[in-house]
RORODO-504254 format. One record per residue (C-alpha): residue number from 1; residue in one letter; x, y, z. Coordinates in pm, whole numbers, plus 50000, padded with zeros to 5 digits. Example, Ala and Ser with C-alpha at 12.3 -4.5 7.8 and 13.67 -1.06 7.14 Angstrom:
% RORODO-504254
<atom nr="1" rest="A" x="51230" y="49550" z="50780"/>
<atom nr="2" rest="S" x="51367" y="49894" z="50714"/>
% end
This chain:
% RORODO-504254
<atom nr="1" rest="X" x="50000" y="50000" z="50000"/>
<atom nr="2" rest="X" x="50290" y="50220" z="50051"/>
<atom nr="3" rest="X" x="50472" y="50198" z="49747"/>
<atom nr="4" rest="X" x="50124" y="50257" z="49590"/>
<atom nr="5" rest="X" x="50130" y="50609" z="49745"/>
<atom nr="6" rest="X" x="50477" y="50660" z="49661"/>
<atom nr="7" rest="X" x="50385" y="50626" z="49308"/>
<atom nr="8" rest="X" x="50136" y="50804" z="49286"/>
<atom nr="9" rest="X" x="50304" y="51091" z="49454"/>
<atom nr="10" rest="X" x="50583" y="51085" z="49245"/>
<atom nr="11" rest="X" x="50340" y="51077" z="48973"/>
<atom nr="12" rest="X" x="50197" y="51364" z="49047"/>
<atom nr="13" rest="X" x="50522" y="51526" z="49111"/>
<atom nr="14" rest="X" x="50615" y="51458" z="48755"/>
<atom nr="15" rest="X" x="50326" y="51652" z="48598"/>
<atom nr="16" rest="X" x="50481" y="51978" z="48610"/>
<atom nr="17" rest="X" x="50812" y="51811" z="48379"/>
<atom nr="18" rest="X" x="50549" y="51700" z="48161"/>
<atom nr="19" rest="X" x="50389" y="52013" z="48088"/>
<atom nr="20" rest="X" x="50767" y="52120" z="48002"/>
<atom nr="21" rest="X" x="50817" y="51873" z="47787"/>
<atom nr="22" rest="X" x="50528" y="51905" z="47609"/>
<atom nr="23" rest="X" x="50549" y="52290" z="47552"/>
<atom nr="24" rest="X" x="50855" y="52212" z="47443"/>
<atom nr="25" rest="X" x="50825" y="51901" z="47169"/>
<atom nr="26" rest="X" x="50513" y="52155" z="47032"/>
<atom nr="27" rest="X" x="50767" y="52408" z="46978"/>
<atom nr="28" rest="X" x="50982" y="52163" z="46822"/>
<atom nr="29" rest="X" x="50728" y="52079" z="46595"/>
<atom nr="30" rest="X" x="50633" y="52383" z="46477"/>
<atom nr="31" rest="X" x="51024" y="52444" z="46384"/>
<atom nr="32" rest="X" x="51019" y="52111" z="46190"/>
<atom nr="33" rest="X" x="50725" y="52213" z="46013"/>
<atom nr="34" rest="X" x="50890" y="52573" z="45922"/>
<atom nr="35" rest="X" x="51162" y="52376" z="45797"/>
<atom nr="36" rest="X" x="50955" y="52133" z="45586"/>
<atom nr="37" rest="X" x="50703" y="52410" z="45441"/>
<atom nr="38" rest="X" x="51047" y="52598" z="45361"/>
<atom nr="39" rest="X" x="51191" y="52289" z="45171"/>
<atom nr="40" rest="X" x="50866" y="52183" z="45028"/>
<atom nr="41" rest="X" x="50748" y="52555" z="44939"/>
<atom nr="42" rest="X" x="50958" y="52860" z="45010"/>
<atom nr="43" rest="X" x="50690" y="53079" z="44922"/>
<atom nr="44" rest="X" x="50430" y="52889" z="45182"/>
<atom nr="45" rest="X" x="50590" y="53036" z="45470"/>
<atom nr="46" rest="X" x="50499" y="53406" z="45309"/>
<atom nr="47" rest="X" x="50138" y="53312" z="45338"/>
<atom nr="48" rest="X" x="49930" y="53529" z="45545"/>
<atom nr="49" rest="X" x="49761" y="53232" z="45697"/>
<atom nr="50" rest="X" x="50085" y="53022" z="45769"/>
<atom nr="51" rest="X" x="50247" y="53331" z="45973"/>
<atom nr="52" rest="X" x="49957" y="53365" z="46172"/>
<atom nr="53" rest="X" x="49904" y="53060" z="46261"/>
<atom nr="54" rest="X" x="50289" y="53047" z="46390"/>
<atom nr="55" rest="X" x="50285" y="53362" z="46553"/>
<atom nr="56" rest="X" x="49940" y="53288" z="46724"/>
<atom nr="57" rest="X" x="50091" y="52958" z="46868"/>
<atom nr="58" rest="X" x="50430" y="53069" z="47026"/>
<atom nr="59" rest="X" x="50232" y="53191" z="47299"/>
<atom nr="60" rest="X" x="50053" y="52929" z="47377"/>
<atom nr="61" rest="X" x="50370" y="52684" z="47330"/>
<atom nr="62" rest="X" x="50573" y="52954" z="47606"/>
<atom nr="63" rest="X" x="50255" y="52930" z="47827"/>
<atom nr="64" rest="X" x="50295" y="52550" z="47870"/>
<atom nr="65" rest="X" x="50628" y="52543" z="47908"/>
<atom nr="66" rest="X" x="50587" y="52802" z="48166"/>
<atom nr="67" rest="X" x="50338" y="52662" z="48374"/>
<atom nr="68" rest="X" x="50535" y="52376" z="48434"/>
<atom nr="69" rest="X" x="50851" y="52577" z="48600"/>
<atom nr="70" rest="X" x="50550" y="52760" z="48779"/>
<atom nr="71" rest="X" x="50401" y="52462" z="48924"/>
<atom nr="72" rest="X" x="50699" y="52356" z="49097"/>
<atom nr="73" rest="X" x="50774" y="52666" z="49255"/>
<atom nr="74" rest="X" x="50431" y="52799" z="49335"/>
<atom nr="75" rest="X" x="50208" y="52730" z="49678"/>
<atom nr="76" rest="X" x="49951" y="52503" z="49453"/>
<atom nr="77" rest="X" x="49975" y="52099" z="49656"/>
<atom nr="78" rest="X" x="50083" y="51849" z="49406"/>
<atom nr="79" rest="X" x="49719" y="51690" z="49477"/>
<atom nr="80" rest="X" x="49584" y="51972" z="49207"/>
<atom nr="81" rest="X" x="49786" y="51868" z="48946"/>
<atom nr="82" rest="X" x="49656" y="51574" z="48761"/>
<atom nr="83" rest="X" x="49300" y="51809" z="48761"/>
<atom nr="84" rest="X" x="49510" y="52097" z="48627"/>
<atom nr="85" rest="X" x="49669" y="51794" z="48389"/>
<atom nr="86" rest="X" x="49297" y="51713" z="48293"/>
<atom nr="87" rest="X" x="49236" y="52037" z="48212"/>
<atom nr="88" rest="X" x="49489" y="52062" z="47973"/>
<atom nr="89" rest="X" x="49406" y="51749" z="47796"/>
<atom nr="90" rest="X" x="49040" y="51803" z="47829"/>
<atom nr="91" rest="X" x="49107" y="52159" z="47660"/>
<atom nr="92" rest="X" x="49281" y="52040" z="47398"/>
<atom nr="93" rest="X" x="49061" y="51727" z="47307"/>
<atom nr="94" rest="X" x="48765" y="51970" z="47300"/>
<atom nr="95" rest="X" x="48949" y="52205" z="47103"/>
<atom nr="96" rest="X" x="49102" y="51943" z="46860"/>
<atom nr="97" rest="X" x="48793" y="51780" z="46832"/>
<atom nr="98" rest="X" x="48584" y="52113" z="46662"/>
<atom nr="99" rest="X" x="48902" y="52197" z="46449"/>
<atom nr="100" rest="X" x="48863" y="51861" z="46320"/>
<atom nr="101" rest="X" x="48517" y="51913" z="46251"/>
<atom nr="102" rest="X" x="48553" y="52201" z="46037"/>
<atom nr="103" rest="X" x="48852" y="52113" z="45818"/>
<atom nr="104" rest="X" x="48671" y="51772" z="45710"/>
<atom nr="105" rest="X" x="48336" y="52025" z="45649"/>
<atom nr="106" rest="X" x="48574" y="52342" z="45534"/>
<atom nr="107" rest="X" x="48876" y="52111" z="45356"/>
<atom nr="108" rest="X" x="49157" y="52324" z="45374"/>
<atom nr="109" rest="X" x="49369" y="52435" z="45063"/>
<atom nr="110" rest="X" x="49641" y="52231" z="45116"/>
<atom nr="111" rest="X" x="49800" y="52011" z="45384"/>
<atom nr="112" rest="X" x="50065" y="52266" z="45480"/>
<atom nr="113" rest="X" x="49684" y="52476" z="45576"/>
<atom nr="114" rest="X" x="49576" y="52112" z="45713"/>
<atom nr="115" rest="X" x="49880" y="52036" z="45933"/>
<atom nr="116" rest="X" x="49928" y="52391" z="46075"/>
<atom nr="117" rest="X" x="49545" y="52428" z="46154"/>
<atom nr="118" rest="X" x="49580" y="52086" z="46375"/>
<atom nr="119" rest="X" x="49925" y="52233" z="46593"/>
<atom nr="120" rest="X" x="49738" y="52558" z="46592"/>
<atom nr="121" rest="X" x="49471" y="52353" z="46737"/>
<atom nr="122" rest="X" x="49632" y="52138" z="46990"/>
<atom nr="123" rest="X" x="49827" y="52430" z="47142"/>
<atom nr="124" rest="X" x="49512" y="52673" z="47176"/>
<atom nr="125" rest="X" x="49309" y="52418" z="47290"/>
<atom nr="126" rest="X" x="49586" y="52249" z="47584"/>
<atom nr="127" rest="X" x="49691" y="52630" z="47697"/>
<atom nr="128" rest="X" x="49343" y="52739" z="47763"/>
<atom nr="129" rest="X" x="49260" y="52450" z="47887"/>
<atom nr="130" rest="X" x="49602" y="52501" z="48145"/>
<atom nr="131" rest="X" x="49515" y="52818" z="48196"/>
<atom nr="132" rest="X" x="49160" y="52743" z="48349"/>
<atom nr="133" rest="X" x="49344" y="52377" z="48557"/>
<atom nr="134" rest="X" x="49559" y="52681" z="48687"/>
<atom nr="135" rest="X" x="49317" y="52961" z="48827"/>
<atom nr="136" rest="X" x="49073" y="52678" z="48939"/>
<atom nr="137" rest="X" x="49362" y="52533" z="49146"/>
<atom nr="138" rest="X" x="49474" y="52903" z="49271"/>
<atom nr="139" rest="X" x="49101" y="52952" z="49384"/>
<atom nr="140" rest="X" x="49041" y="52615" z="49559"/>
<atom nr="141" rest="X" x="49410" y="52636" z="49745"/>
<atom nr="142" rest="X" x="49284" y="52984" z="49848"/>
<atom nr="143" rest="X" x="48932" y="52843" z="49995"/>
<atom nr="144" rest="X" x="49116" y="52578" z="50139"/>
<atom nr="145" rest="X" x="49353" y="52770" z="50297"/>
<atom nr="146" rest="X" x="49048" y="53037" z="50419"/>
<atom nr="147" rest="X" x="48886" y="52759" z="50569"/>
<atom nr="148" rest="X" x="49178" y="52613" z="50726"/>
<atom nr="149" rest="X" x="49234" y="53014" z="50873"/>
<atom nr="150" rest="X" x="48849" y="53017" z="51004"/>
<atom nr="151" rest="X" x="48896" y="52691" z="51134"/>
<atom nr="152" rest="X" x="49206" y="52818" z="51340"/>
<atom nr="153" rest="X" x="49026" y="53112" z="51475"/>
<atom nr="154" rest="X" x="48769" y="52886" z="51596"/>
<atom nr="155" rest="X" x="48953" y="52704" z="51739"/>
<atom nr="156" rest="X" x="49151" y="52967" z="51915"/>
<atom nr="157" rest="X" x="48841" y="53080" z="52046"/>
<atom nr="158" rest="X" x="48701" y="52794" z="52183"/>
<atom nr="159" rest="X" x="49049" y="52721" z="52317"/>
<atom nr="160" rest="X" x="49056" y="53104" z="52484"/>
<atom nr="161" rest="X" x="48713" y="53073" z="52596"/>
<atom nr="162" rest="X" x="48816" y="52737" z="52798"/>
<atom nr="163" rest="X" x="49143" y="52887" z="52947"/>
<atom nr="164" rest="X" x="48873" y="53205" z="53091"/>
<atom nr="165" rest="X" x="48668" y="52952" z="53232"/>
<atom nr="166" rest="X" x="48968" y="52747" z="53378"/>
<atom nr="167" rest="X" x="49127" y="53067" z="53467"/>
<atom nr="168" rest="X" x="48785" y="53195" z="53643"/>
<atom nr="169" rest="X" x="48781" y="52845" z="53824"/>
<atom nr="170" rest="X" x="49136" y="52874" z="53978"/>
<atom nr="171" rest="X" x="49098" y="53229" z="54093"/>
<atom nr="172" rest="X" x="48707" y="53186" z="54257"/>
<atom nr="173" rest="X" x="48733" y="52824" z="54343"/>
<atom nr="174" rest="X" x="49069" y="52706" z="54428"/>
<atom nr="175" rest="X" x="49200" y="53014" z="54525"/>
<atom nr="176" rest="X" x="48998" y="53114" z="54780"/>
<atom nr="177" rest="X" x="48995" y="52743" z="54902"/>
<atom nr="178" rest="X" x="49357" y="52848" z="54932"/>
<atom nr="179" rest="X" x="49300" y="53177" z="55119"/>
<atom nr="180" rest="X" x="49077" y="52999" z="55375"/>
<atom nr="181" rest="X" x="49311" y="52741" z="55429"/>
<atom nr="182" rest="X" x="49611" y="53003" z="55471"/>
<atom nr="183" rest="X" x="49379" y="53220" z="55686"/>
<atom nr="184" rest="X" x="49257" y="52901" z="55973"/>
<atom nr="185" rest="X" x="49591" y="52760" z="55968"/>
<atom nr="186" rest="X" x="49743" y="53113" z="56054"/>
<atom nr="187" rest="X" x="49469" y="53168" z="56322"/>
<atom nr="188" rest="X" x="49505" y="52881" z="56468"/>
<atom nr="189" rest="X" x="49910" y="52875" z="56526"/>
<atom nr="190" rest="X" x="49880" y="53278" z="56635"/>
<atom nr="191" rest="X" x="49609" y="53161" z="56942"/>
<atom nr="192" rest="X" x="49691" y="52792" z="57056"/>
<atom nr="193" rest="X" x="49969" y="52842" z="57283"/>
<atom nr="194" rest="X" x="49942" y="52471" z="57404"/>
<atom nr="195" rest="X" x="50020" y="52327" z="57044"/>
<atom nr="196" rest="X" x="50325" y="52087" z="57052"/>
<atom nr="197" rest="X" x="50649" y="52146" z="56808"/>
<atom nr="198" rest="X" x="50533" y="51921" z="56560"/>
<atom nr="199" rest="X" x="50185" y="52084" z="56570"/>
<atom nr="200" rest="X" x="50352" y="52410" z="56460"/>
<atom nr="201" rest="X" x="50568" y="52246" z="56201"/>
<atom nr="202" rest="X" x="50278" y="52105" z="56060"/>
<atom nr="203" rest="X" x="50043" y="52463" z="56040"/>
<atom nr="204" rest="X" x="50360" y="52622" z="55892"/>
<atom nr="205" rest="X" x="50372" y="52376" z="55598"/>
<atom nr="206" rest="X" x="50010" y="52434" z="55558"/>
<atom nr="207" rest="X" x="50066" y="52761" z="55544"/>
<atom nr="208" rest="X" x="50354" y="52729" z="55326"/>
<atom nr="209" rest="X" x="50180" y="52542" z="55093"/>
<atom nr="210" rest="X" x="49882" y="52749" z="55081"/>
<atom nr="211" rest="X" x="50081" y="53005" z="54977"/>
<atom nr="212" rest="X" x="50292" y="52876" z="54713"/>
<atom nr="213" rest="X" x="49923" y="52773" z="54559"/>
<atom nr="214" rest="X" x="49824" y="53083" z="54567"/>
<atom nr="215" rest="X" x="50127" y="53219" z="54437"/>
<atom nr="216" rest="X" x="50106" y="52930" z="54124"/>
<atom nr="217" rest="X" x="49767" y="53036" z="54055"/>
<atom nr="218" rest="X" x="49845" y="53422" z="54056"/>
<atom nr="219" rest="X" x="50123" y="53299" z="53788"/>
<atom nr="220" rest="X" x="49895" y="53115" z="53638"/>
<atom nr="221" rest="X" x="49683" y="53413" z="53509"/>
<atom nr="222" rest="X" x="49928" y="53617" z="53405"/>
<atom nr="223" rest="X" x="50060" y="53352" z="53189"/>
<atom nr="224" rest="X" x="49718" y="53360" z="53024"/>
<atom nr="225" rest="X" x="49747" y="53734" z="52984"/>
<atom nr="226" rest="X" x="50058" y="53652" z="52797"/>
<atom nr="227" rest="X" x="49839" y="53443" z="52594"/>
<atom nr="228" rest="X" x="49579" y="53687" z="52536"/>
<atom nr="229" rest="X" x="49614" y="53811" z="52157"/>
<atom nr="230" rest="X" x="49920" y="54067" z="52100"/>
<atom nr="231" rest="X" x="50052" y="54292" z="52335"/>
<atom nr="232" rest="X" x="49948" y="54668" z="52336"/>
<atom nr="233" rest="X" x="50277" y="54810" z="52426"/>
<atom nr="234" rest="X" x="50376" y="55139" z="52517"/>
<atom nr="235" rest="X" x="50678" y="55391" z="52730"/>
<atom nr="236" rest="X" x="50663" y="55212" z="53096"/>
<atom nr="237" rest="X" x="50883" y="55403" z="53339"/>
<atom nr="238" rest="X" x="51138" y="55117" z="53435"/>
<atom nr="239" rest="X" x="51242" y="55369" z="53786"/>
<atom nr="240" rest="X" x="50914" y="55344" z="53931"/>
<atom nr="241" rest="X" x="50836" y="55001" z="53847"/>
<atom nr="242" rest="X" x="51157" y="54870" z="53995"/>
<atom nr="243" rest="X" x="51139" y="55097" z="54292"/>
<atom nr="244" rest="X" x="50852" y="54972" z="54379"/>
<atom nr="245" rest="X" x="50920" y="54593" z="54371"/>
<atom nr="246" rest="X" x="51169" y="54691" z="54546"/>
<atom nr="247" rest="X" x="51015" y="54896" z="54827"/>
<atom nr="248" rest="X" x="50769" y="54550" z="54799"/>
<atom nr="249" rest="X" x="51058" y="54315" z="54887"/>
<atom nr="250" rest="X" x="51151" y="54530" z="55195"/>
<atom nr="251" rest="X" x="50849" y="54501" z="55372"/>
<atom nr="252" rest="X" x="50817" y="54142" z="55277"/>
<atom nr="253" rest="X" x="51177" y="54053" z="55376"/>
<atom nr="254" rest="X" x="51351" y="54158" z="55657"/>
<atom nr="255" rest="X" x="51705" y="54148" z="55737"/>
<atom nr="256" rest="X" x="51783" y="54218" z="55340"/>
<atom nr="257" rest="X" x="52048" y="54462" z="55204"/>
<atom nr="258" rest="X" x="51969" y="54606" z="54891"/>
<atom nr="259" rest="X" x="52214" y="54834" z="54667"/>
<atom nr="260" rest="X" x="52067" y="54970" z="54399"/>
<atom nr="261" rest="X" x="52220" y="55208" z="54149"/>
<atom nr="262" rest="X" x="51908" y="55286" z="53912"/>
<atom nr="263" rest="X" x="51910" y="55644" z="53712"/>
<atom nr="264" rest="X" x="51574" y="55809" z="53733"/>
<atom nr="265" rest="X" x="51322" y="55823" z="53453"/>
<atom nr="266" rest="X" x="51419" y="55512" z="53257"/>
<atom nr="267" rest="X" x="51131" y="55422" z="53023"/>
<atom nr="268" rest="X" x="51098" y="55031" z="52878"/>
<atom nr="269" rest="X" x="50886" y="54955" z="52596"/>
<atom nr="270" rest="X" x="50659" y="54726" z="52818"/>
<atom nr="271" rest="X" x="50286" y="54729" z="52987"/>
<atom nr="272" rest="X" x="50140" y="54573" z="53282"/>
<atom nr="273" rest="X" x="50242" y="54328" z="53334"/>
<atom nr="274" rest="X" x="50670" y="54411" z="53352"/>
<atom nr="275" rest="X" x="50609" y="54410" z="53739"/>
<atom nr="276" rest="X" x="50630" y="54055" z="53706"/>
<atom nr="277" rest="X" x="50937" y="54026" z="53547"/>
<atom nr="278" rest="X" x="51138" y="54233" z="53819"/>
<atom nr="279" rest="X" x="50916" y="54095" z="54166"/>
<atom nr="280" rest="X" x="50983" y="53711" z="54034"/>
<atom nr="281" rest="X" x="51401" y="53805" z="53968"/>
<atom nr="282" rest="X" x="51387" y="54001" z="54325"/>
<atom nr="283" rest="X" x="51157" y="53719" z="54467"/>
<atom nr="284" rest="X" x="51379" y="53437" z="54376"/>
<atom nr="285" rest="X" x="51674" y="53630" z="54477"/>
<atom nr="286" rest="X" x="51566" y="53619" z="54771"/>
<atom nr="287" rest="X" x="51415" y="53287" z="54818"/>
<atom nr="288" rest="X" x="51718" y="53057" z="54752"/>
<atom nr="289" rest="X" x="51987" y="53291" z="54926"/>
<atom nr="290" rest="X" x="52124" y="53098" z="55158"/>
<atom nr="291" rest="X" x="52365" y="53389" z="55333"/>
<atom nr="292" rest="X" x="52392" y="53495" z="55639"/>
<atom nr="293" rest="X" x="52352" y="53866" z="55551"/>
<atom nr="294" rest="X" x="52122" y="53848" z="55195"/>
<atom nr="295" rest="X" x="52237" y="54095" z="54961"/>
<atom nr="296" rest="X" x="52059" y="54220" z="54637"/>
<atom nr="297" rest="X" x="52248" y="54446" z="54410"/>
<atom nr="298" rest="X" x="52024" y="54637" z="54113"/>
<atom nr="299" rest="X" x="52169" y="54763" z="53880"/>
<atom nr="300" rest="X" x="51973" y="54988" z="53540"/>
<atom nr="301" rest="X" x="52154" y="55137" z="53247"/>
<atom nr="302" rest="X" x="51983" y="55293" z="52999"/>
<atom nr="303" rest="X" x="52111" y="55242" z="52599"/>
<atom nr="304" rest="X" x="52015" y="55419" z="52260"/>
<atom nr="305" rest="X" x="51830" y="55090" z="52167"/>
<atom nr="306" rest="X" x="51830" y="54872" z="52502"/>
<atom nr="307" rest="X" x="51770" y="54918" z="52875"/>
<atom nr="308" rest="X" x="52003" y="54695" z="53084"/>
<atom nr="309" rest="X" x="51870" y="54588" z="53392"/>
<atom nr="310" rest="X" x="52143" y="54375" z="53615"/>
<atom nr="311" rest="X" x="52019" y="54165" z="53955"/>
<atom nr="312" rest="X" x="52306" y="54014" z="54146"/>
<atom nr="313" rest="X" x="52250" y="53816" z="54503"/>
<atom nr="314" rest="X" x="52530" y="53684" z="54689"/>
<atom nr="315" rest="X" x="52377" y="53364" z="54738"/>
<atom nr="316" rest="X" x="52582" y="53023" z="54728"/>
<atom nr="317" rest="X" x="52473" y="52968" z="54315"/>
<atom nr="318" rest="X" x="52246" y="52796" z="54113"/>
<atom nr="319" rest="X" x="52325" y="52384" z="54074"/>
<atom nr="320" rest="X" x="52514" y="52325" z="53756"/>
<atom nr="321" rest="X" x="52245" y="52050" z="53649"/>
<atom nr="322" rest="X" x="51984" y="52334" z="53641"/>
<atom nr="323" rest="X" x="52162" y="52595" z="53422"/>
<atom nr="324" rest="X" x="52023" y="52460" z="53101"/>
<atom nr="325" rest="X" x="51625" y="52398" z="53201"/>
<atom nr="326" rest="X" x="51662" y="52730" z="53427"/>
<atom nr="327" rest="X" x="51369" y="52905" z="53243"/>
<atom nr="328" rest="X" x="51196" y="52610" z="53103"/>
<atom nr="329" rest="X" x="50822" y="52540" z="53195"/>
<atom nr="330" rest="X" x="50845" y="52306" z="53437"/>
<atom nr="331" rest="X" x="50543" y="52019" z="53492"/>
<atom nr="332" rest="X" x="50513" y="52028" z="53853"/>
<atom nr="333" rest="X" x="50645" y="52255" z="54167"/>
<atom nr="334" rest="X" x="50921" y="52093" z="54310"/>
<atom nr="335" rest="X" x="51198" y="52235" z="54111"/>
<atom nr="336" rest="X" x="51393" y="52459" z="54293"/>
<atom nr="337" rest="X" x="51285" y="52757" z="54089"/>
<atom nr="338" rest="X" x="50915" y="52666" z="54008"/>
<atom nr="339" rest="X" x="50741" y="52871" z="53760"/>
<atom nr="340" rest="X" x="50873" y="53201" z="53820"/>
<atom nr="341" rest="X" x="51160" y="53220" z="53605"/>
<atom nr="342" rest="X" x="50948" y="53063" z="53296"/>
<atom nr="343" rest="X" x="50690" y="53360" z="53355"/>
<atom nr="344" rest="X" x="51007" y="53604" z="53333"/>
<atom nr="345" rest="X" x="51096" y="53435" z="53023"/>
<atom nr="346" rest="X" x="50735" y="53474" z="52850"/>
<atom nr="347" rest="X" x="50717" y="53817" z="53004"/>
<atom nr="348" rest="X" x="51031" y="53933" z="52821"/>
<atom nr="349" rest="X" x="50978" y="53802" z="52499"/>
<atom nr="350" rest="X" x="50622" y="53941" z="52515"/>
<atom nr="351" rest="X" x="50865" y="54268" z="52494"/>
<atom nr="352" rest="X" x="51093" y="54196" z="52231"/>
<atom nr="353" rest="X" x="51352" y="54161" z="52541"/>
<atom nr="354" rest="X" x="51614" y="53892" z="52639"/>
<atom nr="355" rest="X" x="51687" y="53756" z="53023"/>
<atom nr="356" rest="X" x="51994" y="53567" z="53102"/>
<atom nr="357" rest="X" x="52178" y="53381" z="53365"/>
<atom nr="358" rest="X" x="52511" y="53615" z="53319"/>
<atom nr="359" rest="X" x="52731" y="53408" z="53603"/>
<atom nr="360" rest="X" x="52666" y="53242" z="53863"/>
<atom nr="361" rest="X" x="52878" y="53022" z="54142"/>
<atom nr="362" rest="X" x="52996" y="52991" z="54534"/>
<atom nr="363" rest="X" x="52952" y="53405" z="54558"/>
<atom nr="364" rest="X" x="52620" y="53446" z="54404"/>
<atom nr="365" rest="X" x="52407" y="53434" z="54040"/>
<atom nr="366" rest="X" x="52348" y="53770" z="53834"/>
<atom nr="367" rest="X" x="52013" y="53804" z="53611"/>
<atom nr="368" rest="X" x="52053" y="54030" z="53308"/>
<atom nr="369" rest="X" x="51774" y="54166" z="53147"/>
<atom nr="370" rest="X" x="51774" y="54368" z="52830"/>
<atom nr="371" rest="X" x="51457" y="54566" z="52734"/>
<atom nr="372" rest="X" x="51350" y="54756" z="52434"/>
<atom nr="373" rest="X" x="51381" y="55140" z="52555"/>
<atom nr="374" rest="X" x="51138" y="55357" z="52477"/>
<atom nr="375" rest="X" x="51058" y="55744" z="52491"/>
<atom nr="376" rest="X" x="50840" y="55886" z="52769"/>
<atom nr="377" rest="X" x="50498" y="55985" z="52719"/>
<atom nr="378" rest="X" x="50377" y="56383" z="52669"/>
<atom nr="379" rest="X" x="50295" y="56389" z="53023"/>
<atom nr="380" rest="X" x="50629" y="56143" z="53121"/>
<atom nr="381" rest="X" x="50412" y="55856" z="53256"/>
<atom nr="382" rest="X" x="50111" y="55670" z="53076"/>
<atom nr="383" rest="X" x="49762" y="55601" z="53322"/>
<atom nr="384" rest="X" x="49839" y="55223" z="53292"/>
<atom nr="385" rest="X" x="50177" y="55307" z="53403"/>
<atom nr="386" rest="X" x="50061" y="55514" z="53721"/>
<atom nr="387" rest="X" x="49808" y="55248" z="53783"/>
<atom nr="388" rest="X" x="50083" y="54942" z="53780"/>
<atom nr="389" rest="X" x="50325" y="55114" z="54004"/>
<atom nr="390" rest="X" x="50060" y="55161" z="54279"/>
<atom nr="391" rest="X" x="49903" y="54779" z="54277"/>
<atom nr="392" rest="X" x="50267" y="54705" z="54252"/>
<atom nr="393" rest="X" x="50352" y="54932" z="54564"/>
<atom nr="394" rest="X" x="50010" y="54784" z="54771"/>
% end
């Protein structure tokens, strides 16, 4: 059954040769039948009748012998060409067949007038008959391919529609099974003074786990934002967004030193979601410092074309056998980074931007970010802006 389909599709992939060669044994024809009216006739090839029937057939003849290099290189699937093939032969059967018709009821004057009227025949009747294989295969590649587009859509829609409703689940359903959880366990280990040590270890890892859900499905969403047709970008004040996650991480964290050296008004080509990108970097930072004294060092510089943002810890490194999936989705949460370093990934490209793990080893890891820069506003700051910094400074 296999070799049956190979044949046939290298049968079909031979039509477009074929057309080739036949433009081109008509045009050798009509050469050896200048030649022979010439030897038979000199003055034959004068005729009125004879030079218009040549002339009128060239092209036709480059027409063929065109379509076939055209074939090959154009977007038409190799399953239209045996109908385009049957047009041709169809056309020129038809066409043949009428021509016939009249020379046996209008006999010509001579078989030179016989013998050009047939070529004239067979090369009128095969190019039009190409010519009409050709659009109809143009127009049903293009309805295919519309249908195949609507079909997309539709299916982009159903698939966005699904996400919402999966999206509206985790934030109304699971997360505020989440919050309640969070909430009883942290009431409960703030009033019962009589619970045992492993009591309170236990209500802490409810707690911690409550919160890392949370935090998953908050990640979660914005991922789907990501998702969520293409980006309206615009001049986002990198300053205030960083100073902000910043201020965030200080009354999060305590005992955290933070050097920053960030030049004011520094505008990103970005939108509401860049937050993100910083809080996660500063977040995981953070998390998997292991020093005595954790130290975050920020560093912005603005470029003609980029904005550099830098974000150095002094923890003890990231493992060697993580480097390579560092910012790859991950399917569950135990990796050490989870899914905040994907979401900085997606967030970045969503900008036209580019995060890396510069270095990293016993003395600490440094994050570099480069961002599209951008011009400020008329008034210096958009309303989306304003309205990010302050959910980002809550």
């Amino acid at each position: 059954m296999r070799w049956v389909e190979n044949t046939s599709v290298l049968s079909k992939n031979r039509i477009p040769r074929y057309l080739v060669g036949f433009g081109t044994g008509l045009a050798l024809v009509l050469l050896c039948e200048i030649v022979l009216v010439f030897s038979a006739d000199p003055r034959s090839v004068d005729t009125a009748s004879f030079l218009a029937g040549a002339v009128t057939t060239v092209p036709f003849l480059v027409g063929i012998a065109y379509a076939g290099y055209w074939l090959r290189s154009s977007v038409l699937s190799a399953s239209r060409y045996p109908r385009i093939a049957g047009w041709c032969l169809g056309g020129l059967a038809a066409f043949l067949f009428i021509n016939l018709v009249l020379i046996v009821t209008m006999p010509a004057e001579s078989w030179i007038v016989a013998a050009s009227w047939i070529r004239w025949a067979v090369a009128f009747g095969a190019g039009i008959g190409l010519l009409i294989g050709c659009l109809e295969g143009r127009a049903i590649e293009r309805a295919l391919t519309a249908e195949r587009a609507a079909l997309r859509t539709e299916h982009l829609e159903e698939q966005r529609d699904y996400l919402d409703y999966l999206n509206g689940i985790l934030r109304h359903e699971v997360l505020n099974t989440a919050t309640v959880i969070n909430g009883y366990a942290s009431r409960v280990l703030e009033e019962e003074s009589t619970l045992d040590d492993h009591s309170r270890e236990w209500l802490e890892i409810v707690i911690d786990h409550s919160e890392d859900m949370s935090t998953v499905i908050d990640d979660v969403r914005v991922l789907l934002q990501t998702r969520d047709g293409t980006p309206q970008l615009e001049p986002v004040n990198a300053t205030r967004v960083l100073a902000a996650e910043l201020r965030k991480l200080e009354n999060e964290r305590d005992g955290v030193e933070v050097v920053t050296s960030i030049p004011p008004d520094v505008f990103v080509l970005a939108d509401d979601l860049l937050p993100r990108v910083f809080g996660n970097l500063l977040s995981n930072a953070v998390e998997h410092n292991d020093a005595v004294m954790p130290r975050i060092t920020v560093t912005l510089e603005p470029g003609t074309d980029t904005v550099r943002c830098e974000i150095a810890d002094n923890g003890s490194g990231i493992p060697e056998s993580e480097i390579d999936s560092l910012f790859d989705r991950v399917e569950r949460r135990g990796s050490t980074h989870g899914l905040g370093l994907y979401l900085v990934d997606q967030l970045v490209a969503r900008y036209d931007g580019t995060v890396e793990l510069a270095e990293t080893g016993p003395d600490g890891s440094r994050f570099v970010i480069d961002l599209p820069a951008a011009s400020p506003g008329r008034d210096g700051e958009s309303s989306d802006e304003r309205s990010m910094v302050a959910l980002a400074s809550e």
